[in-house]
C-alpha positions as CSV (number, residue, x, y, z in Angstrom):
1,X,0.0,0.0,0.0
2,X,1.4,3.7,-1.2
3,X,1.3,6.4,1.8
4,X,-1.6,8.0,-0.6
5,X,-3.8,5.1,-0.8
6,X,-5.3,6.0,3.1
7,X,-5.5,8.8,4.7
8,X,-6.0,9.4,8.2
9,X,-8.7,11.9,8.9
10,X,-10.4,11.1,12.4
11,X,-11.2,14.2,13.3
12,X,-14.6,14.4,10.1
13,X,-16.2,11.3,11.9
14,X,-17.7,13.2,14.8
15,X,-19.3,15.5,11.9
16,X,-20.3,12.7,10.1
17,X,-21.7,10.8,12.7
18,X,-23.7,14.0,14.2
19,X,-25.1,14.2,10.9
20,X,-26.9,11.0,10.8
21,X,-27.4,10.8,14.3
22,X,-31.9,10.7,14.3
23,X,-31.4,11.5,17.6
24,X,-29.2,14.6,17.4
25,X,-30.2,17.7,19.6
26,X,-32.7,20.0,18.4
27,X,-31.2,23.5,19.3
28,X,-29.2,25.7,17.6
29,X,-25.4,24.8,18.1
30,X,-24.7,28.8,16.9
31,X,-26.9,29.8,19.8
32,X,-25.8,27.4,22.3
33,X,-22.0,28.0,21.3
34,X,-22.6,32.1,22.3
35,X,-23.8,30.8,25.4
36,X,-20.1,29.5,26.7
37,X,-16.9,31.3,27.6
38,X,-14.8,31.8,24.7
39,X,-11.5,29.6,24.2
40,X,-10.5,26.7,22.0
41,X,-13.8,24.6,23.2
42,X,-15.8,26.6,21.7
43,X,-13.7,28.6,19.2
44,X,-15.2,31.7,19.2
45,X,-12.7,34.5,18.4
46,X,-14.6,37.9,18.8
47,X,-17.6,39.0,20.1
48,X,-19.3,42.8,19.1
49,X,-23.3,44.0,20.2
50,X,-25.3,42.0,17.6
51,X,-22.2,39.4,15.9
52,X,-19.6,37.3,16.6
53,X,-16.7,35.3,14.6
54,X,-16.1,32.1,15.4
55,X,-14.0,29.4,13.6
56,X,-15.9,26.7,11.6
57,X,-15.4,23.2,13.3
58,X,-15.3,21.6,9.8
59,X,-13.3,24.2,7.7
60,X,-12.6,23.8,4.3
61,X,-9.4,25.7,4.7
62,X,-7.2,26.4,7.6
63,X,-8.3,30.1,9.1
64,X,-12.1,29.5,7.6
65,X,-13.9,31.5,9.7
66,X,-18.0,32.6,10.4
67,X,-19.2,35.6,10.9
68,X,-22.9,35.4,13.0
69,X,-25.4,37.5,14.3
70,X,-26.1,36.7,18.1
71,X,-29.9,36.7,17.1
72,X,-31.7,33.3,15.7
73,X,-33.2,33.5,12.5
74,X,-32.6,32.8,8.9
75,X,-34.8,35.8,7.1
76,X,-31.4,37.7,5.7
77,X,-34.1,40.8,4.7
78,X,-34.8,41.1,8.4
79,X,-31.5,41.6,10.0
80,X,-31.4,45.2,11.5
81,X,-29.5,47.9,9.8
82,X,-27.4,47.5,13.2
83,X,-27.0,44.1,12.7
84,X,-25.9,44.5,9.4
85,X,-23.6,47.1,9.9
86,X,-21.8,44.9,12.8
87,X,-21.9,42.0,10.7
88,X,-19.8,44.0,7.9
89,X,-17.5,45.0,10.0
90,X,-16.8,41.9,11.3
91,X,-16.2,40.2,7.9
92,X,-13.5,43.3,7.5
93,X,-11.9,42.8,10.2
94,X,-11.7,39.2,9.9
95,X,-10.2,39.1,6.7
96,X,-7.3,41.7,7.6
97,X,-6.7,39.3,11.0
98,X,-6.4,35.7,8.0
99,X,-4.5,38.6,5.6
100,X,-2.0,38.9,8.6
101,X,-2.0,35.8,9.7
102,X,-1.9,33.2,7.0
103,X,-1.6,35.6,4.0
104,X,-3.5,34.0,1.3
105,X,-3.9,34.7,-1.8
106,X,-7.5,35.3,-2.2
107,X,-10.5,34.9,-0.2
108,X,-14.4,33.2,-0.5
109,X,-17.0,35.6,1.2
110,X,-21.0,34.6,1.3
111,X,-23.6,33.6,2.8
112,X,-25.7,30.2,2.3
113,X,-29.5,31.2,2.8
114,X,-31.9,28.1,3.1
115,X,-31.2,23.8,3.1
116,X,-31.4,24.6,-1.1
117,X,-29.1,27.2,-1.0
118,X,-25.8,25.0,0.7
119,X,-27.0,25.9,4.4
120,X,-25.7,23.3,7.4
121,X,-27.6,25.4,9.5
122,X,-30.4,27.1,8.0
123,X,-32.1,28.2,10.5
124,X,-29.5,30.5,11.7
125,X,-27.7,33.1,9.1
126,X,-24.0,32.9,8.8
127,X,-21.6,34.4,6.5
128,X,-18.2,32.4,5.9
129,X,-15.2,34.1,5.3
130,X,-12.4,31.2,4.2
131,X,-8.9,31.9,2.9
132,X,-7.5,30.3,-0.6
133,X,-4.1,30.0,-2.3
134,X,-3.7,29.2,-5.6
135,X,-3.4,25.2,-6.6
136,X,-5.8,24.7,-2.8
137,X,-8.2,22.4,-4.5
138,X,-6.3,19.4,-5.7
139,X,-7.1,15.9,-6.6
140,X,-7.6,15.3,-2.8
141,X,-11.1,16.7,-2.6
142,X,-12.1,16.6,-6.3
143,X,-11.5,12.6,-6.6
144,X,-10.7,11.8,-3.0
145,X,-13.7,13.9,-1.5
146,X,-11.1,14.3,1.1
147,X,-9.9,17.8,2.1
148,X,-6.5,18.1,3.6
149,X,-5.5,20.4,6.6
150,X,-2.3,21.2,7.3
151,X,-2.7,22.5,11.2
152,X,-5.4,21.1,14.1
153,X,-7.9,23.4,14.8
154,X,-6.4,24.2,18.1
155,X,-3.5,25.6,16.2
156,X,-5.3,27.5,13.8
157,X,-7.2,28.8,17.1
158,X,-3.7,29.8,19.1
159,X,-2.4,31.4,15.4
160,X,-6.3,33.3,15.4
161,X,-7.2,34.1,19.2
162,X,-6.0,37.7,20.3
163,X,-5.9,39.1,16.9
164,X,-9.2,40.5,17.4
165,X,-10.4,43.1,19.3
166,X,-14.0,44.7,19.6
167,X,-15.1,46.8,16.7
């Protein structure tokens, strides 16, 4: 067996089994995660009036990050002009901290609204903010449906933490 024909990814099953799980909680893991102190276990970075960033558990790049507003709901032509405003700010802020930090060479910015429109979580609105390099999407994720991380999410949350401050 070739070092390529396994790879070792451990850390996707707890996703994966969530996922499937019938019994899975009910509440909203974006409201419930505002709820704890911040640090590693939860991996919220930043926290303004209406938003907060926080690191995605299951990043499809090292430093991919969320932007959310501290309210529930999913109806983007609701959100407050405050809400808004924060939100913005937030996603400018966050992509000078993965400028500084990781320096990529471009970055994906949106917003998933609804199951059909790519949500995980639908019912709560979250923009993602992830970094990209050039030559990031290889045969590993195209063929392999396997994406490849090169730091733990505990590094990529020591490299992230204290580079924020309020807005």
């Amino acid at each position: 067996m070739s070092s390529i024909d396994q790879l070792w990814a451990p850390w996707r099953m707890s996703f994966i089994e969530q996922a499937h799980r019938k019994d899975r909680p009910q509440g909203c893991v974006l409201c419930e995660l505002q709820e704890q102190e911040d640090g590693p276990e939860n991996l919220i970075l930043a926290r303004g009036t209406h938003a907060y960033v926080i690191m995605n558990r299951y990043p499809y790049n090292c430093g991919h990050l969320m932007v959310v507003p501290k309210a529930h709901g999913s109806d983007f032509s609701a959100l407050s002009q405050e809400c808004g405003s924060e939100l913005h700010a937030w996603l400018q802020k966050s992509a000078g901290v993965l400028q500084h930090v990781y320096a990529p060479q471009g970055m994906n910015v949106g917003m998933n609204l609804g199951a059909a429109g790519g949500a995980g979580i639908p019912s709560h609105l979250h923009y993602h903010i992830v970094p990209r390099w050039n030559g990031d999407t290889n045969f590993m994720p195209v063929i392999g449906q396997t994406k490849v991380l090169p730091e733990t999410l505990e590094e990529t949350y020591r490299k992230l933490s204290g580079q924020f401050s309020s807005i």
